[in-house]
N, C-alpha and C positions, 0 to 999 in steps of 0.2 A: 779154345774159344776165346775171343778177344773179352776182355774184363768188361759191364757193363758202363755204360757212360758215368759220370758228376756232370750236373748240373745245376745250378743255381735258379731256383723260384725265391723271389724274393729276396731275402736274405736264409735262407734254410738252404744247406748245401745237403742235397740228396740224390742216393745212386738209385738210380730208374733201370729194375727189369723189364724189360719191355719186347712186344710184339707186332708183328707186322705182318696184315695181310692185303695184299693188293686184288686190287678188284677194276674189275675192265666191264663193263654194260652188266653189272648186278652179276659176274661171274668170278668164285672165285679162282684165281690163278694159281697162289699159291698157302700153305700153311707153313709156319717154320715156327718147331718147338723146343722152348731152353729148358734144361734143367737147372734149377734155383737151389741154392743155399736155404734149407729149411728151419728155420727157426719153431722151437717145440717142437718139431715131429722127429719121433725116433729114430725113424729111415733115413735120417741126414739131405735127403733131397726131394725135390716134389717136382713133377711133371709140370709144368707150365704153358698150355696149350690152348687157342681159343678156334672157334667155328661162327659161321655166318650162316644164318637160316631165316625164312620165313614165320611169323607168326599166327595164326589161324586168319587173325584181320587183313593181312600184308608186311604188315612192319617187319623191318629187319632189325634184326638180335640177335647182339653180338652174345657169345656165351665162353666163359673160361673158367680154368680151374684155380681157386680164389682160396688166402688165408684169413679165416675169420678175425674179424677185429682188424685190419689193414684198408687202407683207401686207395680205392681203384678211379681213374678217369679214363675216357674213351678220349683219343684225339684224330683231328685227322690233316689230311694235307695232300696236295697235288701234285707236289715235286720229290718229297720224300725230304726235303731240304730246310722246310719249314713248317711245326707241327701246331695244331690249333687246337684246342681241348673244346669239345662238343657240348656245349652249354647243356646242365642238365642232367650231363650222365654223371657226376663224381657220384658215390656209393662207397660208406663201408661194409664189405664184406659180411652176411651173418653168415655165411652157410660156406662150405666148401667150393661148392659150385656157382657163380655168379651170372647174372642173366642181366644185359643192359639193352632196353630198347633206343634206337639209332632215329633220325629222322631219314626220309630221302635224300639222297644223296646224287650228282652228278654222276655223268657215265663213266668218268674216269675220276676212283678216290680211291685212296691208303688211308686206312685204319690200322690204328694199332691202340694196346690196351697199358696201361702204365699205372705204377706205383706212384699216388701225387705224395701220397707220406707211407714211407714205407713200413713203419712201426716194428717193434713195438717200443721202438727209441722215444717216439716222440711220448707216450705212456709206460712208466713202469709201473711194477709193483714192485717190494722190498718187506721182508721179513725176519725178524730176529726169535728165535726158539732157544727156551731154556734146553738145557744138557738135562741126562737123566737123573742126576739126583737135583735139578735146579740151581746149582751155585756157579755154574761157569760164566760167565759175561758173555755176551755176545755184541762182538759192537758192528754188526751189519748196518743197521740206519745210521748210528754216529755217524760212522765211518762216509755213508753217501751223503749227507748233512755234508760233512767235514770239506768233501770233495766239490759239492753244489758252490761251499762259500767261497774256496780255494781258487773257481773259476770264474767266481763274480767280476766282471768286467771292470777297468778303469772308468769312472764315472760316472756305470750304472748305481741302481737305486736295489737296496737291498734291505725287505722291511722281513720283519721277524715277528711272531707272538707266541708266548709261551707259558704255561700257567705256573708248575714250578723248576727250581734249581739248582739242581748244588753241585754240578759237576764244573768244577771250578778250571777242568781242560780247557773245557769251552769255550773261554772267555778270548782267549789267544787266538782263535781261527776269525772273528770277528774284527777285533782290533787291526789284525794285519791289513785282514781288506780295508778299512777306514784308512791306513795308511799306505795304502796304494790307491787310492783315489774313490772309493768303494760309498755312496752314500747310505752309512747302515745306520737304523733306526730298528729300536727291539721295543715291545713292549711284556713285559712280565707282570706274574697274575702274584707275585709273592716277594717280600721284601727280605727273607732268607739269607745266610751266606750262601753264595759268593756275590748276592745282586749287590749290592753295598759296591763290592770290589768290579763288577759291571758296570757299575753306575761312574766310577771314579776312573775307571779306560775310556769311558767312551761318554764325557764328560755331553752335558744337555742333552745326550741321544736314548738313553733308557727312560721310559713310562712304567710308572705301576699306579696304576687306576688304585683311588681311596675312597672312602666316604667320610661320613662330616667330623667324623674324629681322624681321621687319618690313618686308619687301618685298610690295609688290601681290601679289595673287596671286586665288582666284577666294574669294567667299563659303560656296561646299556644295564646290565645284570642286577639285582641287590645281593648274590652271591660270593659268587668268583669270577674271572675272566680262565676258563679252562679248556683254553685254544690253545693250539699246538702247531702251526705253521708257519713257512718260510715262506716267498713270494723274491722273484731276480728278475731284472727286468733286462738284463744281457751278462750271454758269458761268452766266454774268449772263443770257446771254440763254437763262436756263430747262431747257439741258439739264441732265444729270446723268451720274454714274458714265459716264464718257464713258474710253479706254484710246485711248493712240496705241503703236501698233506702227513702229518703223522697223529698214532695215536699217542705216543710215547711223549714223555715231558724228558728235560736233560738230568737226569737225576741218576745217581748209582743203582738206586729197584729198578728201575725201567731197564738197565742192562740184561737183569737176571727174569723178567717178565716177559712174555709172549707179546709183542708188538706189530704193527705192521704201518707200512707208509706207500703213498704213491705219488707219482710224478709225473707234471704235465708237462710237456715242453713245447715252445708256438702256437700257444692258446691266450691268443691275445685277452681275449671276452673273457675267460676265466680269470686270468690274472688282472684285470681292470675289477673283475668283481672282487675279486681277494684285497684288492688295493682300496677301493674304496671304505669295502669294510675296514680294514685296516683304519683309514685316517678316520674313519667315522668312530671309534670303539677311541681314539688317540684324544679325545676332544675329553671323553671320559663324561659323558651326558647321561643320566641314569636314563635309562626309559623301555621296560620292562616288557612292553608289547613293540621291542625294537624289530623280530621275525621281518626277515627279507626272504624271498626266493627269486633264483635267477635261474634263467635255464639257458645256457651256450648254443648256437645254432648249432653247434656238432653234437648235440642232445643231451649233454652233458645237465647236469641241477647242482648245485651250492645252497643250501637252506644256514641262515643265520640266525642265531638264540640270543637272547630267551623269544617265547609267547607267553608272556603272561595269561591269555586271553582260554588256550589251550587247555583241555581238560585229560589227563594221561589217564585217567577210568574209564572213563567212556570211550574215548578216545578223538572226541569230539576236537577239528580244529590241530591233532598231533600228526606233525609230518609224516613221520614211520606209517601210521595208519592212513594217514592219504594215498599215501602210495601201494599202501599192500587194499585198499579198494581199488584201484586200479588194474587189479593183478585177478584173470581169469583164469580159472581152476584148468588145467592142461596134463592131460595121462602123458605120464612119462615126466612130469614138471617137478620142482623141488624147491625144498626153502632149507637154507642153511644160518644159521646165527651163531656169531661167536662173542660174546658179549661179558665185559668186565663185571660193571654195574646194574642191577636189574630189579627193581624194586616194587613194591604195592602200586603207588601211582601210575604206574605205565602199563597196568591189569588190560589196558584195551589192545595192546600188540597180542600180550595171549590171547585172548579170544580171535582174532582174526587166523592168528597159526592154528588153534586147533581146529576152526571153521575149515580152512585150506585140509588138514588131514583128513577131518573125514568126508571131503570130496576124494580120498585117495588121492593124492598129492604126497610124497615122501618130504616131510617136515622132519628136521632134527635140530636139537640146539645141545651146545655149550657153554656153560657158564663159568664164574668163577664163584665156587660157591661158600666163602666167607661174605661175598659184597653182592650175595643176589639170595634176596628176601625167602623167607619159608613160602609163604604167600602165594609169591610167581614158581617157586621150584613144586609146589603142590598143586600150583593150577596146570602146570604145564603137565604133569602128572598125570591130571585129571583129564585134560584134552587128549589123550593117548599120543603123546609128545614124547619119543625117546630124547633123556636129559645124558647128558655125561658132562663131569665138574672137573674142573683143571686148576691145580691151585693158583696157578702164578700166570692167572689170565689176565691182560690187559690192552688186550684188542680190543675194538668195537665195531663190528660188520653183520650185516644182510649180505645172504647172495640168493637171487633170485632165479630160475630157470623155469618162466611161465608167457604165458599171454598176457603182455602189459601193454596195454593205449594203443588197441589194435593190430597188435605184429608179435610174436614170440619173440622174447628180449631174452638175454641173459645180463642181470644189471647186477650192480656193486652197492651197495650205503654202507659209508664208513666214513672215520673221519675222529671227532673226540666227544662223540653226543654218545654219551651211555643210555639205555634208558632206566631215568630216573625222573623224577618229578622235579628236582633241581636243574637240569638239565635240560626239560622243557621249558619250565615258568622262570628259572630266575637266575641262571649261568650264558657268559661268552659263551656259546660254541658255533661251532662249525660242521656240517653234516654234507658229504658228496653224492650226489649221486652218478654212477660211473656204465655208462651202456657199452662197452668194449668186452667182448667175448673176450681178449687176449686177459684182459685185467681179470674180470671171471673166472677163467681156470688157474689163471697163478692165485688167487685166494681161494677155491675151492680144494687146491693141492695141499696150502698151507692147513686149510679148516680139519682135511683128512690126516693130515701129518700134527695135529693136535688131536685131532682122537683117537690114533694109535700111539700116542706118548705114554709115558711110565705113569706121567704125571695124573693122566685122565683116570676116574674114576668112573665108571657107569652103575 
């Protein structure tokens, strides 16, 4: 089989599976089916095949076998020579099998079906898991950090925010980009070694937000600034406007601590939101009901802290619980949480999980349970909520698998919002929300592979 095409949309150089059926007075002539290179399926390959049928009303619908979380567009063309993408039809994928209504079409048209982003490049996920007795490092996200800055483009813009420091490695992967033409700009939530030694490499480019004595404190926040992201707005090999999310700070614990991070890459709207943030938090303006929410046309959300305003008891006005209102009770549905921090004030997420269980809904959480209150470990208890504690948690995720704002979703929240009451009202953060089934099982795998650990206690 000839190897599938490169093509260039844009500036994203991407290889298009693709299909082609030709069709002569609403007849099809013929079908031709690849087998694909399968990414996550065991089988190593997947059938790749589509059909042309009518729909009860008349419409034609195209129909193929589709990897969930992947974006699919319809195109079409008259010569085979030159392909047009059919306004309307791009779709990512929820289900295996994919269904796209067509308009009418001329008596003579080639349809075919293509990968406009083939994924799950353009989204990862990224995990680091303690070893069984906890003391082994794992330097998984470093390590894709280290890589992300490595290929920071000549003269692209590279901003950073990070709460604390001390992995004094670190310092070195930044500087070089600065000196390969790299416009880097960091802000840090903590004056710490090695920031001193940050500060003095990368001379007027390090922020650390103070208040009126000159002690750290948060940017919008009266806390901390306890954000954790990276943001590139070109790297060499042709992506762009690419955001990394982590929950992890640069510090020697966070090696040996359960983490996870994820990555967007040619999300333009995401990374202008991260970037705005950015220069807004840089300005260092207290203002404690600073709460943004953005939501990306590829359905993506970014929620930015504090809310002063927000009540975590009730839950009145608290993101987390907006969203889990959103979210309709579904047989076979599930809530998973794996959560650092978890405290008294944020009593209104418990109650919505146990409301969800006993709808039957399979709810479970993890905690870590040094940094999550008696409080919330005895409500959750009480809600018929199976808990299991992991010591050296420091994740922070929702995964959702319900009826959410009309369509069964499988979504992500994660990011460096713990729920705590500091976190709400009076810290930097940063909260994702991630609608990609792909992202969803690679955290639902990790979530499962923490509570089979040595570590977890039930």
């Amino acid at each position: 089989m000839e190897p599938s095409p490169r093509i260039r949309r844009g500036d994203l150089l991407l290889d298009h599976r693709q299909i082609t059926i030709a069709l002569k007075t609403n007849l099809l002539i013929f079908l031709l089916g690849l087998h694909l290179p399968n990414l996550g399926r065991a089988d190593g390959v997947r059938d790749f095949q589509i059909s042309l049928e009518n729909d009860p009303v008349g419409h034609r619908v195209v129909t193929w076998a589709s990897i969930p979380g992947r974006t699919y567009v319809v195109e079409e063309s008259d010569t085979l020579s030159l392909w047009t993408p059919i306004e309307g039809t791009e779709l990512i994928a929820e289900q295996d099998v994919s269904h796209q209504a067509i308009p009418d079409s001329s008596p003579v048209r080639f349809l075919r079906v293509i990968e406009s982003r083939p994924g799950p490049d353009w989204q990862e996920a990224f995990f680091n898991l303690p070893n069984a007795d906890g003391t082994r490092p794992d330097l998984t996200l470093e390590n894709k950090l280290r890589e992300l800055i490595g290929m920071a483009a000549p003269g692209s813009t590279l901003r950073a925010c990070v709460y604390t420091w001390d992995r004094e490695e670190m310092i070195a992967p930044f500087v070089e980009a600065l000196e390969r033409g790299v416009d880097v700009r960091i802000i840090v939530g903590v004056n710490n070694d090695p920031v001193p030694a940050l500060s003095a490499a990368l001379p007027g480019r390090v922020t650390v937000c103070t208040n009126s004595a000159g002690d750290p404190d948060g940017c919008h926040g009266g806390r901390i600034n306890h954000n954790k992201f990276f943001i590139f707005s070109d790297l060499i090999d042709g992506n762009s406007n690419c955001v990394l999310q982590s929950s992890a700070n640069l510090t020697d614990l966070q090696l040996i601590n359960a983490n996870n991070l994820v990555i967007f890459r040619n999300n333009e709207d995401l990374y202008k939101a991260y970037f705005d943030y950015w220069n807004a938090m840089s300005g260092d303006v207290d203002d404690l009901n600073f709460y943004q929410k953005i939501v990306t046309p590829d359905n993506n959300e970014a929620h930015y802290f504090p809310r002063s305003s927000a009540n975590g008891t009730t839950g009145e006005l608290d993101p987390v619980v907006e969203i889990l209102r959103d979210v309709k009770p579904l047989e076979g549905g599930s809530i998973r949480v794996a959560m650092a921090f978890w405290t008294a004030p944020r009593r209104g997420i418990v109650d919505w999980l146990a409301a969800f269980e006993r709808t039957g809904m399979d709810v479970q959480v993890i905690v870590d349970k040094e940094d999550t209150s008696s409080t919330i470990q005895n409500a959750l208890a009480a809600g018929g909520i199976p808990l299991v504690t992991f010591s050296q948690l420091h994740s922070k995720y929702m995964l959702i698998d319900a009826m959410w704002r009309g369509k069964r979703q499988k979504i992500v929240l994660t990011g460096s919002h713990n729920y705590t009451g500091p976190a709400l009202n009076g810290n930097d953060e940063t909260m994702l929300v991630i609608t990609n089934p792909l992202i969803y099982d690679a955290f639902l795998n990790n979530w499962n592979a923490l509570h089979n650990h040595p570590l977890a206690v039930e």
